[in-house]
C-alpha positions as CSV (number, residue, x, y, z in Angstrom):
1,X,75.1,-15.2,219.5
2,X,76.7,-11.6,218.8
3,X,78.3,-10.1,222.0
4,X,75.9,-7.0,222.8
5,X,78.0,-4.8,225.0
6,X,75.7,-2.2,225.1
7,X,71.9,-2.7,224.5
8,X,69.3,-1.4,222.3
9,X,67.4,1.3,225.1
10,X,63.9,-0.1,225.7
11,X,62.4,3.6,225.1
12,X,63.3,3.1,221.5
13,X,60.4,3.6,219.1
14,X,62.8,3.5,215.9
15,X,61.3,0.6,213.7
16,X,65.2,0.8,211.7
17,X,66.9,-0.2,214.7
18,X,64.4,-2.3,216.1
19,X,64.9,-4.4,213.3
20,X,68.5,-4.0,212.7
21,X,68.8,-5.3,216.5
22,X,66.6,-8.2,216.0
23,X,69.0,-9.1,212.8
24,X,72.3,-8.7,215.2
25,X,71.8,-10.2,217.4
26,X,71.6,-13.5,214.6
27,X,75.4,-13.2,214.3
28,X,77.7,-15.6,215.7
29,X,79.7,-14.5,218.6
30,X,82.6,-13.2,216.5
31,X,80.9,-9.8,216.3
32,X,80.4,-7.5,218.7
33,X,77.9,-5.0,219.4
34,X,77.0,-1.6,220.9
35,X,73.5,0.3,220.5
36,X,72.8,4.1,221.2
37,X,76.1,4.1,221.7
38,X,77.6,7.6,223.1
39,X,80.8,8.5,221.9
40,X,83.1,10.7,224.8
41,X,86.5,11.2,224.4
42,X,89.2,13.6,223.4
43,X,91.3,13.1,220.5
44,X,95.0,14.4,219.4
45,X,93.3,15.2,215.7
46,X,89.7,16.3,216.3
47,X,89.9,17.9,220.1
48,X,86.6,16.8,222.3
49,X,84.2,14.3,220.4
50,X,80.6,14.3,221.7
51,X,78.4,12.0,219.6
52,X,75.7,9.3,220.1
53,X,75.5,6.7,217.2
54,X,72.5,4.1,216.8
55,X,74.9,1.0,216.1
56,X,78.7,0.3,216.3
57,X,79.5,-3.5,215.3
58,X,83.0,-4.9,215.1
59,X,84.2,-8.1,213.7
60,X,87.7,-9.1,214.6
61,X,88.4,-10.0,211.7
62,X,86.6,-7.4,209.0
63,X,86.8,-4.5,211.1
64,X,84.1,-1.9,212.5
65,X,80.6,-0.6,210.9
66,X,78.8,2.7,212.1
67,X,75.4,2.3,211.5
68,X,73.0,5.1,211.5
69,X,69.8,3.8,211.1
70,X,66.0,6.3,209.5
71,X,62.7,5.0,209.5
72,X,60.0,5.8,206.5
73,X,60.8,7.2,203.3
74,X,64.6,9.1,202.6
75,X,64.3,11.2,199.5
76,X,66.4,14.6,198.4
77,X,64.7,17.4,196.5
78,X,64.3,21.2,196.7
79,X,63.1,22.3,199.9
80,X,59.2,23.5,199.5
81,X,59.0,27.2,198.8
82,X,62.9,27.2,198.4
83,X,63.6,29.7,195.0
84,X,67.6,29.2,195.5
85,X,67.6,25.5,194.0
86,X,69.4,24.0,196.7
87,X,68.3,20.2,196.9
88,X,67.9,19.1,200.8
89,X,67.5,15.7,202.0
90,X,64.3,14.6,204.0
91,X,62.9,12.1,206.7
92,X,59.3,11.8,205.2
93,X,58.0,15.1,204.9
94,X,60.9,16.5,207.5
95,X,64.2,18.4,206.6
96,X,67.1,16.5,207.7
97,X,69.7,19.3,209.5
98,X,73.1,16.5,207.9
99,X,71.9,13.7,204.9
100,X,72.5,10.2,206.2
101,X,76.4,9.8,205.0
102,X,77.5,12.7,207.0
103,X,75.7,11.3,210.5
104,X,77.5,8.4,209.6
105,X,80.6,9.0,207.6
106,X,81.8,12.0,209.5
107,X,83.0,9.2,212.2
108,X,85.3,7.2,210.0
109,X,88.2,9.8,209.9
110,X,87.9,10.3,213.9
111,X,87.7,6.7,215.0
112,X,90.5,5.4,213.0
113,X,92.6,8.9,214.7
114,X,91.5,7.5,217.8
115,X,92.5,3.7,217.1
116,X,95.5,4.7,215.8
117,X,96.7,6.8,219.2
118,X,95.3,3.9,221.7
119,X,97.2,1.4,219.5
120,X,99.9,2.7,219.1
121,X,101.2,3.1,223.0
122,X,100.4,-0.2,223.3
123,X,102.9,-1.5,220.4
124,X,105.4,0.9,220.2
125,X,106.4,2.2,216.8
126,X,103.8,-0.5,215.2
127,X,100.8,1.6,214.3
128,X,98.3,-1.0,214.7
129,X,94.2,0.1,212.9
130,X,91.0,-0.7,213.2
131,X,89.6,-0.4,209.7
132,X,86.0,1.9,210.1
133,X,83.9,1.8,207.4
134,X,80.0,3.5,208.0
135,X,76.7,2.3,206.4
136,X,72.9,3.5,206.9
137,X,70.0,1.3,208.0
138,X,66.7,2.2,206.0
139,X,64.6,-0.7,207.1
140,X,61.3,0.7,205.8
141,X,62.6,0.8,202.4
142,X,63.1,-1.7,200.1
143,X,65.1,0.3,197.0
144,X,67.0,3.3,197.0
145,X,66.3,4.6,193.7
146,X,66.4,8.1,192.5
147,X,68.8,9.3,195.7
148,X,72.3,10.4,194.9
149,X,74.7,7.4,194.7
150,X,77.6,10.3,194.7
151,X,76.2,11.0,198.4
152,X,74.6,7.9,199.0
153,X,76.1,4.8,197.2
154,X,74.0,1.8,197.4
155,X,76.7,-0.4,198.3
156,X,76.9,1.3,202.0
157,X,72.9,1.2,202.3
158,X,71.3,-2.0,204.7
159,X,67.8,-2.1,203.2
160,X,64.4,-3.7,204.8
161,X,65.4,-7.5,202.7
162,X,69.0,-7.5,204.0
163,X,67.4,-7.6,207.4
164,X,65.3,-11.1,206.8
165,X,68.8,-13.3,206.4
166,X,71.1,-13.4,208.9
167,X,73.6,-15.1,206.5
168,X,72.8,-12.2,203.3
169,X,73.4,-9.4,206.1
170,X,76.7,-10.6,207.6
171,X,77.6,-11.0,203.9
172,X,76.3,-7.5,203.0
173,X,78.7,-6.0,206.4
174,X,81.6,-7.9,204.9
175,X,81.0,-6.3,201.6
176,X,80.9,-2.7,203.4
177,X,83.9,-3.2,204.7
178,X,86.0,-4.3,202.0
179,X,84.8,-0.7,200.2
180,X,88.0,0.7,198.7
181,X,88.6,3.9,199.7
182,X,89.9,7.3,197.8
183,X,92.0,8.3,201.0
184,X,93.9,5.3,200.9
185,X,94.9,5.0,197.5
186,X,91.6,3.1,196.1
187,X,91.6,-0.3,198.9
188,X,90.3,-1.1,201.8
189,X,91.3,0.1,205.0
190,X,94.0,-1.8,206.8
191,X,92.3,-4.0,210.2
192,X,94.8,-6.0,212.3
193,X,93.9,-8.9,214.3
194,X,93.4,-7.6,217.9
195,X,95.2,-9.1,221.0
196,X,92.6,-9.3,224.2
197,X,94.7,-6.7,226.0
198,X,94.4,-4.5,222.8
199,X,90.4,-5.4,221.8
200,X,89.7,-4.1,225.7
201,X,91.2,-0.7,225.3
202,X,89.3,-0.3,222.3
203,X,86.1,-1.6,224.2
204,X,87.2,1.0,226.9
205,X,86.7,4.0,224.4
206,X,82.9,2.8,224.4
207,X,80.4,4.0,227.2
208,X,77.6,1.5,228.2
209,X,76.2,-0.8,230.2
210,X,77.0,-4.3,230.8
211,X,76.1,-7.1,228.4
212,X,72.5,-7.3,228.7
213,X,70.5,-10.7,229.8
214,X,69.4,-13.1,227.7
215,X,65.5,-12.5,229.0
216,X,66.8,-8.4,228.0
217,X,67.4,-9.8,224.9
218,X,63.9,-12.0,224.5
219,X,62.1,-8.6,225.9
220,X,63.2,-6.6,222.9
221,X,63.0,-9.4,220.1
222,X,59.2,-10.3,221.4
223,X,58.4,-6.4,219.9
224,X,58.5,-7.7,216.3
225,X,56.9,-10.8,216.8
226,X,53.4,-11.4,215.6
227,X,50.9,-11.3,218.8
228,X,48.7,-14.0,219.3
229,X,45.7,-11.5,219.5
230,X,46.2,-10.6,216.0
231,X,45.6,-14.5,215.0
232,X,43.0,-14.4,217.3
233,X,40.7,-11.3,215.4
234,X,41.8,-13.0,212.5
235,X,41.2,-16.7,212.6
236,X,38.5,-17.1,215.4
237,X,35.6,-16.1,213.1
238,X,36.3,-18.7,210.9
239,X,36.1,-21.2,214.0
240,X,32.8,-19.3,215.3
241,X,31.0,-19.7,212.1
242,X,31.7,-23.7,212.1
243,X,29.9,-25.0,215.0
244,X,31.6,-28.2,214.2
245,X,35.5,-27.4,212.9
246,X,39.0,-29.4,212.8
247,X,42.2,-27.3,212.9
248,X,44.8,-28.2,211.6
249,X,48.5,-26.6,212.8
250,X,52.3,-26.4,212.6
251,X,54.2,-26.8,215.7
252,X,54.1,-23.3,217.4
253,X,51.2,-22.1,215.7
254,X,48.7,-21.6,218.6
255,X,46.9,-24.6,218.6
256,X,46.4,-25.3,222.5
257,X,46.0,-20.9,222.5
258,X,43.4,-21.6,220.4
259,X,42.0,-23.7,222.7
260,X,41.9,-21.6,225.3
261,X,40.0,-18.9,223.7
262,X,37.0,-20.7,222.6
263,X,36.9,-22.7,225.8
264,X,36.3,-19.2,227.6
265,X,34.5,-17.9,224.7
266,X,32.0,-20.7,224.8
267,X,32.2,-20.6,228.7
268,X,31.0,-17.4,228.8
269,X,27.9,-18.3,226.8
270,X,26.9,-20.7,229.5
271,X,28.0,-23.8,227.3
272,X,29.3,-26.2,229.6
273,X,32.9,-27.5,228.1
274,X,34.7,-31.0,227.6
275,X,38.4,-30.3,226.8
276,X,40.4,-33.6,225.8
277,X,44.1,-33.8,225.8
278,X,46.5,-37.1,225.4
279,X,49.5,-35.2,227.9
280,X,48.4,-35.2,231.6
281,X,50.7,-32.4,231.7
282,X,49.3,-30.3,229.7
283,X,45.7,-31.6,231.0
284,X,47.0,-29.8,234.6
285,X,48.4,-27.1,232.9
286,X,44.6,-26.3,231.0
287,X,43.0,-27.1,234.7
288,X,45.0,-24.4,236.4
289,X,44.7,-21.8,233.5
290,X,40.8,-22.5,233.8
291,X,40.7,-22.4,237.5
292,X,42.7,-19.1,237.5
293,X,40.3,-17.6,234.9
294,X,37.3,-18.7,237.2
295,X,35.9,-21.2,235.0
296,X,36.3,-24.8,236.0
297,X,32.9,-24.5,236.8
298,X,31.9,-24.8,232.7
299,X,35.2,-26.4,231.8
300,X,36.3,-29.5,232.7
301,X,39.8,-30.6,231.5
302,X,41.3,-34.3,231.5
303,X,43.8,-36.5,229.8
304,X,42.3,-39.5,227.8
305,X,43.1,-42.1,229.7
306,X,41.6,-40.1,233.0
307,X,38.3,-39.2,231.2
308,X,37.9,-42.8,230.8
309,X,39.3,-43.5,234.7
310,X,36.7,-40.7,236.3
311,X,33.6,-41.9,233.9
312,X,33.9,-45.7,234.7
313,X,34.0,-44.9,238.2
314,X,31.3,-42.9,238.4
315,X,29.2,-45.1,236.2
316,X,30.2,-48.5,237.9
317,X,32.5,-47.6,240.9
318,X,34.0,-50.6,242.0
319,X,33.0,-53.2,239.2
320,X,34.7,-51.4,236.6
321,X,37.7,-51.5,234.9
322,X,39.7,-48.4,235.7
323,X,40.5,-49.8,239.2
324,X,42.7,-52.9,237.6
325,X,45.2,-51.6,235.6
326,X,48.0,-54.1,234.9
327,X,51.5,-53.8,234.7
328,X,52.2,-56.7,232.1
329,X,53.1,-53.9,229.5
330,X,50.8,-55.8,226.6
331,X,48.0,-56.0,229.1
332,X,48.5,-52.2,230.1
333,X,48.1,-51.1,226.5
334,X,44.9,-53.0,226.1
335,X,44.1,-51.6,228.9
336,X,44.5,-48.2,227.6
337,X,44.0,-48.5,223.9
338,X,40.5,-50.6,224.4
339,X,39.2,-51.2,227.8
340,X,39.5,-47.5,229.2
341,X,37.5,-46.2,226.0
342,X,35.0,-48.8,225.7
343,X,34.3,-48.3,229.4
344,X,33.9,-44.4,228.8
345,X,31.7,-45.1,225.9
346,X,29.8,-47.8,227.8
347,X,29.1,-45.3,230.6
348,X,28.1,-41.9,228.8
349,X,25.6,-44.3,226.4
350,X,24.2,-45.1,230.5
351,X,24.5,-41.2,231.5
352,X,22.5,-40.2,228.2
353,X,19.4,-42.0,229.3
354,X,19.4,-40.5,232.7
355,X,17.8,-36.8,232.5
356,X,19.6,-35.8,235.7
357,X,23.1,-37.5,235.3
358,X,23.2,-36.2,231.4
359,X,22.3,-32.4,232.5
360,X,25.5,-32.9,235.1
361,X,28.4,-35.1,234.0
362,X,27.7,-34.7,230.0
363,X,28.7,-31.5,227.4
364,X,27.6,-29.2,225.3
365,X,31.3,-28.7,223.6
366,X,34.0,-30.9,223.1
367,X,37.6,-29.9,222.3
368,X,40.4,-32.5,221.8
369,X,43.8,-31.4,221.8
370,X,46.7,-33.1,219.9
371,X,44.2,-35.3,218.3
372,X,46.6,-37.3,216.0
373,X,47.8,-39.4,219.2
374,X,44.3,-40.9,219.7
375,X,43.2,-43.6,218.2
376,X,39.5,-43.9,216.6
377,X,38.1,-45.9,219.3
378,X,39.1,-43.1,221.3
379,X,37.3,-40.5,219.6
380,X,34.2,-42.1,219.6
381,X,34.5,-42.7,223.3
382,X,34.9,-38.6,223.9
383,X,32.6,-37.7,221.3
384,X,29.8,-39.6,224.3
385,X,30.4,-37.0,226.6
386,X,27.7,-35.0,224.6
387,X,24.9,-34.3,225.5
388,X,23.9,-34.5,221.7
389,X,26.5,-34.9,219.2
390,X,24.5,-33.2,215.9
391,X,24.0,-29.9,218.1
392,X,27.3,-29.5,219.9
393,X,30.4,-27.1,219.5
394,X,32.9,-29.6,218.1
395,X,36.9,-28.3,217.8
396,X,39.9,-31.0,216.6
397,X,42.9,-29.5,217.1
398,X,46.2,-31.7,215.4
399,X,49.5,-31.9,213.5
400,X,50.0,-34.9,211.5
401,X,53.4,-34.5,211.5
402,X,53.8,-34.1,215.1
403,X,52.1,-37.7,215.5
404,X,54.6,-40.0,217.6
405,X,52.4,-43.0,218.0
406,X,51.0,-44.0,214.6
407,X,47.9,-43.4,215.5
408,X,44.4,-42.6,213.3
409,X,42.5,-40.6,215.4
410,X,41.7,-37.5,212.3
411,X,40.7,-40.2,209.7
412,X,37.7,-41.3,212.0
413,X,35.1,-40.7,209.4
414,X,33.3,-37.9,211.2
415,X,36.2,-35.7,211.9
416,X,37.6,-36.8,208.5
417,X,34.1,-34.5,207.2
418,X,34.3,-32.1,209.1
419,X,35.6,-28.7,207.3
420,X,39.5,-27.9,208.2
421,X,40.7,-24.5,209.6
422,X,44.4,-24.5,208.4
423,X,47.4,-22.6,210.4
424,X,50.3,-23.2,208.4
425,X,52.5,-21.2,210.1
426,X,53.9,-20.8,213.6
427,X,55.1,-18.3,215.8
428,X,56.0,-19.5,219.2
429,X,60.1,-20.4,218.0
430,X,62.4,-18.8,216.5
431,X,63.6,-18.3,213.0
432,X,66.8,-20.0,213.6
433,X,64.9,-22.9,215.6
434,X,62.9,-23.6,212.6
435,X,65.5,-23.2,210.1
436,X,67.3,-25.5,212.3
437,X,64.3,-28.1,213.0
438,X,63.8,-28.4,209.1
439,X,67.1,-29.1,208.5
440,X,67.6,-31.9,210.3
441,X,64.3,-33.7,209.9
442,X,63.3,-32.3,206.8
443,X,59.9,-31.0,208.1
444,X,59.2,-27.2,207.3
445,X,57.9,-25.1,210.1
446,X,57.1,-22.1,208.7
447,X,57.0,-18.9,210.3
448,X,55.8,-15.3,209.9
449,X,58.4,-12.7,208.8
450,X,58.3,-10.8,211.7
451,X,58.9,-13.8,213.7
452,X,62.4,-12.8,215.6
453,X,65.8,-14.5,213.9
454,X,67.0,-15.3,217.2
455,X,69.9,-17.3,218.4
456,X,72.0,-20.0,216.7
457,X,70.9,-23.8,217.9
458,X,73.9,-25.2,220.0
459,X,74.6,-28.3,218.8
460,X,76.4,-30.2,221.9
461,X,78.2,-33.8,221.5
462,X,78.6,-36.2,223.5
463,X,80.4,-40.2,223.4
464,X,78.7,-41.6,226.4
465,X,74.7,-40.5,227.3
466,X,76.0,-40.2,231.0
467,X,78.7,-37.7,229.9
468,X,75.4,-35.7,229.2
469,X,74.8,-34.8,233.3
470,X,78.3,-32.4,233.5
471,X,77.0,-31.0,229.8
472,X,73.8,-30.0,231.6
473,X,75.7,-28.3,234.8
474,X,77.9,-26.7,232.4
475,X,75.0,-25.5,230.6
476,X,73.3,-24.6,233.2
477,X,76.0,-22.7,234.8
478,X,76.2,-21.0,231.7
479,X,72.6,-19.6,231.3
480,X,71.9,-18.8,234.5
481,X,75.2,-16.1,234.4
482,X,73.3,-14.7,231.8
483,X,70.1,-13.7,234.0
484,X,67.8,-16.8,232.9
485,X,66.0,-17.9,235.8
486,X,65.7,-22.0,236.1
487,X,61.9,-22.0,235.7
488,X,62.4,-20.3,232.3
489,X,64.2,-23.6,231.5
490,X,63.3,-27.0,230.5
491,X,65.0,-30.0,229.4
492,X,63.1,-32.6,226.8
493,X,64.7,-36.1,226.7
494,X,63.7,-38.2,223.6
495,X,63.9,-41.3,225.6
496,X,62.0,-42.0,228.9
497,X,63.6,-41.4,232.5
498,X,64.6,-45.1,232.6
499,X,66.1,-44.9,229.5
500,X,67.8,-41.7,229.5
501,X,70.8,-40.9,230.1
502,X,69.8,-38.5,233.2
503,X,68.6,-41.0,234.5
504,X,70.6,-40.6,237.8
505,X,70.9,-37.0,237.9
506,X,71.7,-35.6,241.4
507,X,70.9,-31.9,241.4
508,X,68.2,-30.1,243.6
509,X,68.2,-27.6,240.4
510,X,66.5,-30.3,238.3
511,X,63.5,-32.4,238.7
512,X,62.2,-35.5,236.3
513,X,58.2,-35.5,235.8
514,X,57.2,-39.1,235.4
515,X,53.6,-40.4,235.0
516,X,51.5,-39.9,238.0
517,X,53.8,-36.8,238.4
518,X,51.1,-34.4,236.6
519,X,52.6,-31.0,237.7
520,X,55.4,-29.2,236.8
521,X,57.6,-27.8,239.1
522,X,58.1,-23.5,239.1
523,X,61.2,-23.4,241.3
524,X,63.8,-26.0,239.2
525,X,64.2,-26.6,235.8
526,X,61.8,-30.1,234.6
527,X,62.9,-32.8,232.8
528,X,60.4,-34.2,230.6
529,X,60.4,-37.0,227.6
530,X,59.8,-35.7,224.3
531,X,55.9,-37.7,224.7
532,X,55.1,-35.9,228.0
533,X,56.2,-32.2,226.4
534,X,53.6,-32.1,223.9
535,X,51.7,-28.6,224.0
536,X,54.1,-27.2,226.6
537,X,56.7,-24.7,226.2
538,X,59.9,-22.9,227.6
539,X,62.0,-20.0,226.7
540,X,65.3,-22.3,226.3
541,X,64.4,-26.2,225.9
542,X,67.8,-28.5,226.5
543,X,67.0,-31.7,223.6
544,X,68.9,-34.1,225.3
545,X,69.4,-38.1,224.3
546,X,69.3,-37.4,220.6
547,X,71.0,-40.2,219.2
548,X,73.0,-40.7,215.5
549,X,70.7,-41.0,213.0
550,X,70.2,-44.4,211.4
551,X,69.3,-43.0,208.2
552,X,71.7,-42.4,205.0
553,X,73.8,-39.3,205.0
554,X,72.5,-36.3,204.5
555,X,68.9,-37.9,204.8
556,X,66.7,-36.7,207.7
557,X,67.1,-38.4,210.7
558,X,65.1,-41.1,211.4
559,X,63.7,-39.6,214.8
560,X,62.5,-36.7,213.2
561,X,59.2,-36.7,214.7
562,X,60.5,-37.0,218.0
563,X,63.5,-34.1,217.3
564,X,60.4,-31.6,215.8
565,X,58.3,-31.9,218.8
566,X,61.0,-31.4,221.6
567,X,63.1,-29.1,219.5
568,X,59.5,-26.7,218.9
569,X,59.2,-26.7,222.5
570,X,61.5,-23.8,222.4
571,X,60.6,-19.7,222.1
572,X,63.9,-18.2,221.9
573,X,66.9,-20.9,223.0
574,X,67.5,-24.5,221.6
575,X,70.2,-26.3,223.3
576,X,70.7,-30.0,221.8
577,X,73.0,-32.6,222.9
578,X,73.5,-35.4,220.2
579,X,75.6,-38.4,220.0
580,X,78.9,-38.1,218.1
């Protein structure tokens, strides 16, 4: 991640270098950053210097780009009214008091004077440079045609589609600052590697603050991300006009938000409201989020398996099945996979003939979460808890690709016919998270354009899976120095706790959450399996027991699946630690 010494202001309403910050802040840690950056000094050459710049960034080993960044529409023509011919450049309709290269440029000659005289005491008769070369932002515009390349070449301009690649801007920076220059006989400036002693002094000619915190950093990039109220207005009405819908999402794309909104939607119509997950997890999470919001009165959330529990022990109490769950592991998934559902089915088929127990313990909605994990038995077990199936609000939410138990739960002939909402692409991670997700799996999450780049994936090895536990202190250590609290941190395994190697992790910092466990704890960072994780999120996941991929080089790897649904799990920070 680039090194922001000095961070965008939060009072900024510039869209130029809102989006120039979200782009920076892309680059690896061999740049360096300062926003709204207030230049104070005195200089042998130029006297007192008193300027504020939008963007200084450095790279040891290109040199250092003012940026001065202009929202809307830059154009140069005769000022209106003006009888003397004199072309003036304008903002939209207002008259700029200096054109864009002079705001910028008129720096270049004063910080190289400045460079020079810090350098220089500190190598003797060596006059060590910083080569500083100036460019200006228009993010609002895509072209530059019909301004002055005399005033304002092309080459020094960053426009709106060199902001959507990280890789094409750092490329485009490069590129400004290998511009030869007139003063210095047609080439580039001169830049010298920096010792550490040297690279402080010149960070000491720079006012600001202190490196801001990662959740600084989240605060600003979450301006340019799409909000989830805008999918709401714009996809709910599809889902309101379909009494009876399937949606189908990419990872991140708002699925279980979704959810959410037409459970209170439908609560608030007096509709009394199944919701159906496979993760108990995120069956407590719903409860809470419904309890909060005053509705568990009308909405009633469960896991599968505990739908099938509570409704065979209602139904039968002691002489059912959900009291003798066996722990032969073939038995168990029996158990699950036919006994729990049948005895569900079994007892709303009893409920439906019962006036009274139909108008209490059955439904006038159903919505089933993550529906590729069930199985068809399954969903014709939940679709009993309606009161009557032809007249009820019906809403499949799934992922195909995000299915980890080869199930068929969304061929079930009636949700096969049901008519399919599509979100095909999500915003909850990052660009670089889903750049980073495809690449290793080979399954595309696409995401909106405004969707921040954010930072690089960490990609951490280790020999041994119990070398893993100091990698997690260390990491640890690490993000929590930069101001991320530990409940804004969660660790996915893709193998269980048994199986992990965390297995034996000593830390009052961390806590595993194994079945029966069915909520999360706010004061320590959680360490789930990739199964139990499904429809949760954190702002930095830690993807731990990834393992070497079985499959043919440069082939996905072969736990894809399992990779895209812990990796997605992440907003803004992917941390992975994979077997050499």
């Amino acid at each position: 991640m680039c090194v922001i010494h000095n961070r965008l202001k939060s009072s900024v309403k510039s869209r130029s270098e809102v989006a120039l910050y979200d782009t920076v802040v892309s680059l690896d840690n061999s740049w360096h950053a300062w926003f709204n950056q207030k230049l104070n000094f005195m200089s042998e050459e130029d006297g007192a210097v008193n300027r504020e710049v939008d963007c200084v960034l450095y790279s040891v080993d290109h040199g250092m780009v003012v940026v001065e960044c202009k929202d809307g529409k830059i154009s140069r023509h005769l000022r209106y009214g003006a009888s003397d011919g004199e072309l003036v450049w304008f903002q939209n309709t207002h008259e700029m008091e200096w054109s864009p290269a002079e705001q910028a440029g008129s720096l270049t000659p004063t910080l190289h004077n400045k460079f020079q005289q810090i350098l220089s005491t500190m190598c003797g008769s060596v006059k060590r440079r910083v080569r500083v070369q100036w460019a200006v932002c228009l993010a609002d515009m895509e072209t530059i045609e019909g301004l002055p390349q005399n005033e304002l070449p092309k080459k020094r301009v960053i426009l709106k589609q060199d902001l959507g690649n990280v890789r094409n801007f750092e490329k485009q920076l490069i590129k400004i600052l290998s511009i030869p220059e007139a003063s210095y006989n047609n080439t580039p400036f001169p830049n010298d590697v920096l010792s550490e002693d040297e690279f402080r002094q010149v960070c000491n000619l720079f006012e600001g603050g202190d490196e801001p915190t990662l959740p600084e950093v989240w605060d600003i990039q979450n301006r340019a991300r799409l909000e989830p109220t805008l999918m709401q207005e714009m996809l709910m009405e599809s889902m309101v006009r379909n009494k009876q819908i399937c949606v189908e999402g990419v990872a991140g794309s708002g699925k279980s938000l979704m959810l959410q909104w037409e459970a209170r939607r439908l609560a608030e119509l007096e509709k009394r409201v199944a919701v159906v997950c496979y993760n108990d997890l995120l069956a407590k999470y719903l409860t809470n989020y419904f309890k909060e919001a005053k509705l568990s009165k009308l909405v009633e959330v469960h896991s599968l398996a505990d739908w099938g529990k509570l409704y065979d022990r209602r139904m039968n109490g002691g002489e059912g099945v959900s009291h003798k769950e066996p722990k032969d592991n073939l038995q168990k998934q029996k158990y699950y996979d036919e006994l729990l559902p049948k005895a569900l089915l079994n007892a709303c088929k009893k409920m439906t003939k019962d006036k009274k127990m139909r108008e209490q313990y059955l439904f006038d909605a159903l919505l089933i979460d993550e529906g590729q994990d069930f199985q068809k038995l399954w969903i014709e077990a939940v679709l009993g808890l309606l009161k009557k199936q032809e007249n009820a609000f019906i809403r499949f939410f799934y992922d195909s690709r995000q299915c980890l138990y080869n199930r068929d739960g969304y061929s079930h002939e009636f949700i096969r016919n049901l008519p399919v909402l599509v979100l095909s692409r999500g915003f909850r991670s990052t660009k670089k998270i889903s750049e980073w997700v495809e690449k290793i799996t080979g399954i595309p999450v696409p995401c909106y354009s405004s969707t921040p780049n954010g930072d690089r994936v960490e990609e951490v090895f280790y020999k041994k899976p119990e070398e893993q536990e100091n990698l997690l202190l260390k990491t640890i250590v690490k993000l929590t120095n930069r101001g991320v609290r530990l409940s804004d941190i969660m660790v996915v395994s893709l193998r269980s706790m048994n199986n992990s190697g965390l297995k034996n992790m000593q830390d009052e910092r961390l806590a595993w959450s194994t079945v029966g466990n069915k909520d999360l704890r706010k004061d320590k960072i959680n360490i789930v399996s990739v199964k139990r994780s499904k429809g949760l999120d954190a702002s930095v996941v830690i993807l731990t027991d990834v393992p070497k991929s079985k499959a043919k080089f440069n082939m996905p790897h072969d736990k894809g699946p399992l990779i895209l649904v812990g990796a997605t799990r992440a907003k803004e920070k992917l941390i992975v630690f994979m077997e050499k």
